[in-house]
C-alpha positions in Angstrom: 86.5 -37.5 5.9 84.6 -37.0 9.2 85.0 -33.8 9.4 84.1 -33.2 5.7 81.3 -35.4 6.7 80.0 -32.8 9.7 80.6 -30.1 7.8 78.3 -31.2 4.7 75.6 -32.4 7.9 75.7 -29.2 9.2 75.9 -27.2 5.9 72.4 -29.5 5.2 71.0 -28.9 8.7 71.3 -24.9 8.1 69.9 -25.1 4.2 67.2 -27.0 5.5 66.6 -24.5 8.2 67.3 -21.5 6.1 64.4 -22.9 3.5 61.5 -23.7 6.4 62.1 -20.0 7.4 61.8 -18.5 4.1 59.1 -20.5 2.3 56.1 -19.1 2.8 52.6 -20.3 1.7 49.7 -17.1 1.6 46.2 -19.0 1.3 43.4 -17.2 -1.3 42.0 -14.7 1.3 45.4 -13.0 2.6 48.6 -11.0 1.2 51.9 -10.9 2.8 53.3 -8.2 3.2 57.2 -8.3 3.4 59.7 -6.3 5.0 63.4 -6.2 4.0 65.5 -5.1 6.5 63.1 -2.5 7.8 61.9 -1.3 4.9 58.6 -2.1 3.2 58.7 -3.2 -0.1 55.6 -1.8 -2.2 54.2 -4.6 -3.3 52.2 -7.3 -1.1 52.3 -10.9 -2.3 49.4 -12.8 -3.5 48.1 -16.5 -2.7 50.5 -19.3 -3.0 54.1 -20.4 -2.1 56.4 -17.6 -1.8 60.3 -17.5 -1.1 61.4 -14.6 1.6 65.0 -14.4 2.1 65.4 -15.1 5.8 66.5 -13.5 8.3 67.0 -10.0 6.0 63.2 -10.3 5.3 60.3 -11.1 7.4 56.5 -11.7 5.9 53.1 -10.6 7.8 50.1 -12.0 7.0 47.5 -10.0 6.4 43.4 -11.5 6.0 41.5 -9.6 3.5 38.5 -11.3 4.5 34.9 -9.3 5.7 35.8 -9.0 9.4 32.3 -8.8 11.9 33.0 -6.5 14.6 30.1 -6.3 17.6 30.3 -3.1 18.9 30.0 -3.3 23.2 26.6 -1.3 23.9 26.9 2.7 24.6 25.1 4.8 26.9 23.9 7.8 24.8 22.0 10.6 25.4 20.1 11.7 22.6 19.3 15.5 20.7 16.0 15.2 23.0 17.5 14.5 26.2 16.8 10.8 26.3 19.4 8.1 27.5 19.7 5.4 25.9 21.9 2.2 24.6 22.6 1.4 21.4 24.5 -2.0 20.5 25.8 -1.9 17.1 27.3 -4.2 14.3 29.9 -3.1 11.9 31.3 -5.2 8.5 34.7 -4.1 7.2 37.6 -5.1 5.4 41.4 -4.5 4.5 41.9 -3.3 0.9 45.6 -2.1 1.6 47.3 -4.2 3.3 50.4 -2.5 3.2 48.6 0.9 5.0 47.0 -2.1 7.3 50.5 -3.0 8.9 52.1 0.1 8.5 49.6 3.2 9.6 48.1 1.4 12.6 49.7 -1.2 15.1 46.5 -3.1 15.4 43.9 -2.2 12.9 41.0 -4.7 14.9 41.4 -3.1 18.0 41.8 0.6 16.1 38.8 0.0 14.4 36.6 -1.3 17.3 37.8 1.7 19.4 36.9 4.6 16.5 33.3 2.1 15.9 32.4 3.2 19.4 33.3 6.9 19.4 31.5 7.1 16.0 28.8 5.5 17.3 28.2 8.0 20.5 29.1 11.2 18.2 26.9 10.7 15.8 23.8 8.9 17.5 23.8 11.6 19.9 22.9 13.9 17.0 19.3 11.8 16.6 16.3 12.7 18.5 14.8 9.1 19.7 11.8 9.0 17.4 14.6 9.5 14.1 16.3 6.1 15.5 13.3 4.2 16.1 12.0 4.8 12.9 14.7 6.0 10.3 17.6 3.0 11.5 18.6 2.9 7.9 19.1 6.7 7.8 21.2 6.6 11.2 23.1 3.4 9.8 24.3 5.3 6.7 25.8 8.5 8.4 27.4 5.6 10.6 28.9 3.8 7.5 30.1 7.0 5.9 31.7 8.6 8.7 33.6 5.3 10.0 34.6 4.8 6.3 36.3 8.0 6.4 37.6 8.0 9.3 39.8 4.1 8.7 40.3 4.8 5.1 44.2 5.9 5.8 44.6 2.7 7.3 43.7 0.6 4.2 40.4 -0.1 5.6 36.8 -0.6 4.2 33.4 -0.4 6.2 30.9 -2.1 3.7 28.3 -2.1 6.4 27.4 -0.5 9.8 23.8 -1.5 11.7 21.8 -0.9 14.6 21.0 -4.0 16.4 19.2 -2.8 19.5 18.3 0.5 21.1 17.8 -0.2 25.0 15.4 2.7 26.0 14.3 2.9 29.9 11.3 1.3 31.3 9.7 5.2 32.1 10.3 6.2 28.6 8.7 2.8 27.5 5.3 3.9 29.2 5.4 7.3 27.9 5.7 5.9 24.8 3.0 3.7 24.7 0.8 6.4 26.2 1.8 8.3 23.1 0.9 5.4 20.9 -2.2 5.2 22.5 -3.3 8.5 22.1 -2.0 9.0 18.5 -4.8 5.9 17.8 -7.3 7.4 19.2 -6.9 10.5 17.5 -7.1 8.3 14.3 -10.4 6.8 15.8 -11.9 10.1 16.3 -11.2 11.4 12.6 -12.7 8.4 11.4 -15.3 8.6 12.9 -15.9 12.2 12.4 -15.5 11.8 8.7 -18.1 8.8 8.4 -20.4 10.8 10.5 -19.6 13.8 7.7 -19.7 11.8 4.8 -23.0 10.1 5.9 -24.4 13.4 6.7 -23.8 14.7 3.1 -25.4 11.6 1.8 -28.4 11.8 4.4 -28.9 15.7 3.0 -29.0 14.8 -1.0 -31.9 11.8 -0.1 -33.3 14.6 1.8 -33.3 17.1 -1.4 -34.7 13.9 -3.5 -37.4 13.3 -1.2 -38.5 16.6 -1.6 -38.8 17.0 -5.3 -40.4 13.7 -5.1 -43.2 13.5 -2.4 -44.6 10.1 -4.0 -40.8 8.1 -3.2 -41.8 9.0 0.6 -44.6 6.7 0.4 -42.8 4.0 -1.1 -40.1 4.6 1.9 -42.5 4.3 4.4 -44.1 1.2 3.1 -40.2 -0.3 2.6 -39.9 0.6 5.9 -43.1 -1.1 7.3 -41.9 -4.2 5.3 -38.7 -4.2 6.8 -40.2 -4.3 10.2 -42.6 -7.2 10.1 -39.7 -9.8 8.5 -37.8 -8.4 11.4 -40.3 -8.6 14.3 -43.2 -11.1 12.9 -44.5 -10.4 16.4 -45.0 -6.7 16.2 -48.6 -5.6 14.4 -48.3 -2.3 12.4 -51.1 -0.1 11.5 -50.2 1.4 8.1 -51.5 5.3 8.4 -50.8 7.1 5.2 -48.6 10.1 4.7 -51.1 12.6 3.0 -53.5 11.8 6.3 -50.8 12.7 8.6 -50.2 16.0 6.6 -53.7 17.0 6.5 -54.1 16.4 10.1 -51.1 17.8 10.7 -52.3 21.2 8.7 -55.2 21.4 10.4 -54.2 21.5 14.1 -51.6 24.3 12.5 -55.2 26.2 11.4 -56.8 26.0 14.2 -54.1 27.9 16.3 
């Protein structure tokens, strides 16, 4: 009875052991993918408990969460001959998690390694001023070509920004000397157009004026008024326009 006692203990002892090695519970977010003696079955299993019969089959688990990968900052030279470095952010995700496990030995690492090369290829291909001021243009090639490039490995890149673009402290001052001179230019048209526009206006008063020698008159005595709210202290001798033309005329006859 002792021994049939053992041998019941021990029978127990190795169920027990053979069921905490084959149960298995898979939370919401991952899939397990199992292999059975070497070979993987087609199927990953989904969220809850799951029985793998141990040792002949072994379950990885695989998140299919929205991993956040910061991509270490690159020195780039640019299509205009500028060096630069551009730190990066990329958002991906497993979709396969079967072609996770089996097509690269760590997709992370895999990932983070192709994120950088993709980064200096294709922001090399930008001239500085295209990824200052079109990021979102730069951050689509980005998306697209690292998409391609991880989709045999059951990989999704939703997302793939800029964060920073390090340019050096020369280039910074030629820069701002641009900037500076690109406003002034701006000034300068401005100005040049008020001066054209008020010209323009200045020339049709002019061409009223003439066809009505009575509204110079009334300008002048606007123009006299204007003064003395201004300056209460200056004294103004109104001299009309028709005396100043007629003495004008004369001195023009007597040459």
């Amino acid at each position: 009875m002792d021994i049939g006692f053992t041998g019941a203990l021990i029978a127990a002892l190795i169920i027990l052991i053979w069921i905490w090695n084959s149960l298995y519970v898979i939370k919401e977010w991952e899939r397990g993918v199992i292999l059975r003696l070497g070979r993987m079955k087609p199927d990953a299993k989904g969220a809850g408990l799951r029985l793998v019969f141990w040792p002949i089959e072994t379950l990885y688990r695989i998140s299919m969460r929205i991993e956040t990968l910061d991509v270490p900052s690159q020195d780039i030279i640019t299509r205009d001959n500028v060096s630069v470095k551009v730190n990066a952010v990329c958002y991906f995700r497993v979709v396969d998690a079967n072609l996770a496990l089996s097509q690269v030995q760590n997709y992370l690492y895999a990932t983070s390694q192709k994120a950088q090369t993709t980064i200096r290829s294709i922001v090399g291909q930008f001239e500085l001023d295209e990824i200052l001021a079109e990021r979102e243009k730069v951050n689509a090639k980005l998306q697209v070509i690292l998409d391609q490039d991880t989709e045999p490995w059951g990989i999704k890149v939703s997302k793939v920004e800029v964060k920073q673009v390090d340019i050096p402290e020369q280039m910074q001052r030629a820069i701002a000397r641009q900037a500076e001179a690109e406003r002034e230019r701006r000034a300068k048209i401005i100005h040049a157009e008020g001066e054209f526009e008020a010209s323009t206006k200045l020339a049709e008063a002019a061409g009223v004026l003439a066809t009505q020698p009575a509204a110079i008159q009334l300008r002048y005595l606007q123009t006299l008024t204007e003064i003395g709210t201004e300056k209460n202290t200056t004294i103004v001798f109104p001299l009309p326009i028709d005396v100043i033309g007629e003495w004008v005329r004369s001195l023009g006859t007597g040459r």
